[in-house]
C-alpha positions, 0 to 999 in steps of 0.5 A: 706512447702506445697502448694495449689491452687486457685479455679475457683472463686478466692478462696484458697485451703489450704494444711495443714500436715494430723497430724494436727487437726480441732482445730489446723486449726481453731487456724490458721484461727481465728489468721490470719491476713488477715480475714477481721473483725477477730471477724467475724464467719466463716466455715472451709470446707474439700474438701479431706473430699468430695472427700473421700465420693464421693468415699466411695459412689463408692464403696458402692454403684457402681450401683447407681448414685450419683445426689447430691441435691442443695437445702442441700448446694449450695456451689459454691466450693462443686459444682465445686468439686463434678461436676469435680468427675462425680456426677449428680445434683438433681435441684429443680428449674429454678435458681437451673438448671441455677447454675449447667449449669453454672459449664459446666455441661451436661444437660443430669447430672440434674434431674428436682426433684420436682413433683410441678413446676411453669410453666415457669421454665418447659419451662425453662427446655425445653430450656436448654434440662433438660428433665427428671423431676418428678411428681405425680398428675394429673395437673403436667401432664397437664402442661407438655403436654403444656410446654414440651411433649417431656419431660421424665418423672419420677413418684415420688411414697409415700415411707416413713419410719415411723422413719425418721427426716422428712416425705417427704411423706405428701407433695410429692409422689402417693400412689402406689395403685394410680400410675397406674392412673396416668400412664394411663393419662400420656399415653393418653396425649402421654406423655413418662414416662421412671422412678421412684422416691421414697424419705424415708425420709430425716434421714432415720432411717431405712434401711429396708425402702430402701427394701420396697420402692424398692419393691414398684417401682418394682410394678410401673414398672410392671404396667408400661410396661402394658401400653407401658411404657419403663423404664430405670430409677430408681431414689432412692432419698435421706436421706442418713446419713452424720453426723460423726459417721454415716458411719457405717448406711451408710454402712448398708443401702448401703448393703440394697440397693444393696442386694434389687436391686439384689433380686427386680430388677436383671438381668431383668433390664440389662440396668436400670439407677439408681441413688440417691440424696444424700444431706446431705451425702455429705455436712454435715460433710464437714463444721465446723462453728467457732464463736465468743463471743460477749456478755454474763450475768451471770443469776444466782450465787447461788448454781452455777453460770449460764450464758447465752452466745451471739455469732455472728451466730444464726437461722437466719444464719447457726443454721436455721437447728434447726428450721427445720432440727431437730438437735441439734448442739453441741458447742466446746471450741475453745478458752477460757480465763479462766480454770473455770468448766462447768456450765449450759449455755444459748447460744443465736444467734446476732440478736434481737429476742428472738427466736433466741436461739442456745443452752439450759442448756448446760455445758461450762466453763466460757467464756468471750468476744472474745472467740471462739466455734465451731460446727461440722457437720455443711454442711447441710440446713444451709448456704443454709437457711441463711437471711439477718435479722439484717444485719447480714452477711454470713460466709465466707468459707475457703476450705482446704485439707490435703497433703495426698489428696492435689495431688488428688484435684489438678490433679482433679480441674486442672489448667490453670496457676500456682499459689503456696500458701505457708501454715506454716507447722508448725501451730505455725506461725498463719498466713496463705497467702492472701485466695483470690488471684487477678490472672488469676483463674483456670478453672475447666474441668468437664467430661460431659458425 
């Protein structure tokens, strides 16, 4: 029998037997009984899988600190989790900087990352002692000298890679040839200007654009200090991989970073803070979506038949990334009443609008009403998009943990009281305990450092 824990919010994490399978999990959580709506989707989420990643991080990259970005996945658990293993946050806005102090974290553990902010959420910065941000034009620096001149400052500067998913580059970020303007209005408005900050691109395809944007930093930070300029922060942002099978990139563009910061920066920098902004890195593989067949038609018969199926999540909900995140999510048999072969298949979200389209031309075997898929890799920009639209509803999640990481998660999310939640250890009894528990919750004690 193993045990688990409750979250601060009330929510169970459940330990299962490392030999178990995603499709074994899943199987017990479609069968449970105390699901609510047992048609309902719902996401399964592996904090032993975060906490591997934020370790992986560590030693890959033991000179730069992770700040995850909110905006990839807002969990309230993944933020809890990855608070009490020591990481910074990458905040994009008021209600972003209120989520993350709300953890216990330090302000001094939040950068205020986007380069255009409304002015009430700087003085909102200002108040809460958020005091490092970004920018890159000239009236940012003008709000800034009215809002919170005692701000520290950090100059986001164009540094693309041609191959990434998503060009960053065309809404954020100086030309380096232009940074030294911008520096100079900054210094006769007597603003302090302590960094710099550069984005690839989110889906970097290439880890050589690490070693050009540092390069390009390098620059900035000489021009810099001509001017008065102390600079202690490097700021290296995001599009890091995080998708399985991605590690060995990960690995590759960890070793870039730490080869080009050597050669670039050195021991000239003894005391440069640096730090990253991974997002989907964390995020994305810790989610696996499950969902329903609520409704299907066949379309064709001749030579084969086709059908197009409907499931009960859709670009309205978690597959918002089709519409923006340019990935192509992969359906999985989960469950299926019949032993029919694959045929092409149309896969259409819930909600009544016909761009509501999920999967195209894709082989699955026949299925019929109340089966189920699943789709992997599904952390990243897509809880964090979902609408309303049609009334339909957000999935729940369910935290997990295998036993080989059950005593790390407990020792690091720590306890107030003690409440065991007794897990089947033998995945044939298809019922797990009631997941929300009506006890004193645990509190959290995050380092603030």
């Amino acid at each position: 029998m193993e045990s688990g824990c409750v979250l601060t919010d009330g929510t169970a994490l459940h330990v299962f037997p490392s030999r178990n399978s995603i499709e074994d999990i899943l199987h017990t959580k479609v069968n449970a009984t105390d699901r609510g709506d047992q048609e309902d989707p719902f996401y399964i989420v592996n904090l032993g899988r975060l906490a591997h990643l934020y370790n992986q991080w560590s030693d890959l990259l033991p000179s730069v600190i992770p700040f995850y970005a909110v905006k990839c996945n807002y969990d309230p658990v993944i933020l809890q989790t990855l608070a009490a293993l020591g990481a910074g946050f990458d905040c994009a806005s008021k209600q972003e900087i209120t989520t993350i102090l709300n953890l216990g974290v330090d302000p001094s553990r939040i950068i205020y990352a986007n380069p255009c902010k409304q002015k009430s959420h700087i003085r909102f910065a200002a108040e809460v002692g958020v005091d490092v941000m970004t920018f890159d034009n000239e009236v940012e620096l003008y709000k800034i000298k009215n809002c919170f001149p005692t701000a520290k400052l950090v100059i986001r500067i164009m540094a693309n890679d041609p191959t990434a998913t998503v060009k960053l580059g065309t809404k954020f970020g100086v030309e380096s040839g232009h940074a030294p303007h911008l520096l100079s209005v900054a210094k006769s408005f007597g603003l302090d200007v302590v960094g710099v900050s550069f984005h690839v691109g989110s889906g970097a395809q290439s880890s050589s654009a690490y070693a050009n944007a540092l390069a390009l930093a390098k620059e900035v930070f000489v021009n810099a200090e001509k001017l008065g300029f102390t600079m202690k922060l490097l700021d290296i942002g995001g599009g890091f991989p995080g998708a399985t099978g991605t590690e060995s990139f990960f690995q590759e563009i960890a070793s870039t970073v730490m080869s080009s910061l050597e050669a670039t920066f050195g021991s000239q920098y003894k005391d440069l803070k640096v730090i990253g902004e991974p997002g989907r890195y964390f995020a994305c593989s810790t989610h696996v979506l499950a969902v329903s067949v609520i409704s299907k038609r066949c379309i064709s018969s001749h030579p084969n038949k086709e059908f197009m199926y409907y499931i009960n999540d859709g670009i309205y909900g978690s597959f918002n990334c089709l519409l923006h995140g340019h990935v192509k999510p992969t359906p999985k048999i989960l469950q299926c009443s019949t032993n029919s072969v694959a045929t092409s298949s149309i896969v259409w979200g819930p909600t009544c609008d016909s761009i509501d389209k999920v999967n195209t031309a894709f082989l699955l075997p026949e299925l019929n009403v109340g089966d189920w898929l699943y789709y992997e890799d599904m952390g990243a920009y897509t809880i964090c998009a979902q609408s309303p639209f049609n009334g339909f509803s957000r999935p729940m999640a369910y935290y997990y943990c295998t036993d080989k990481e059950s005593n790390m998660l407990r020792s690091l999310l720590g306890s107030s009281s003690t409440e065991e939640l007794i897990t089947q250890s033998s995945l044939s009894c298809q019922q797990l305990v009631q997941e929300h528990v009506n006890t004193n919750c645990l509190k959290m004690e995050v380092d603030c450092c």
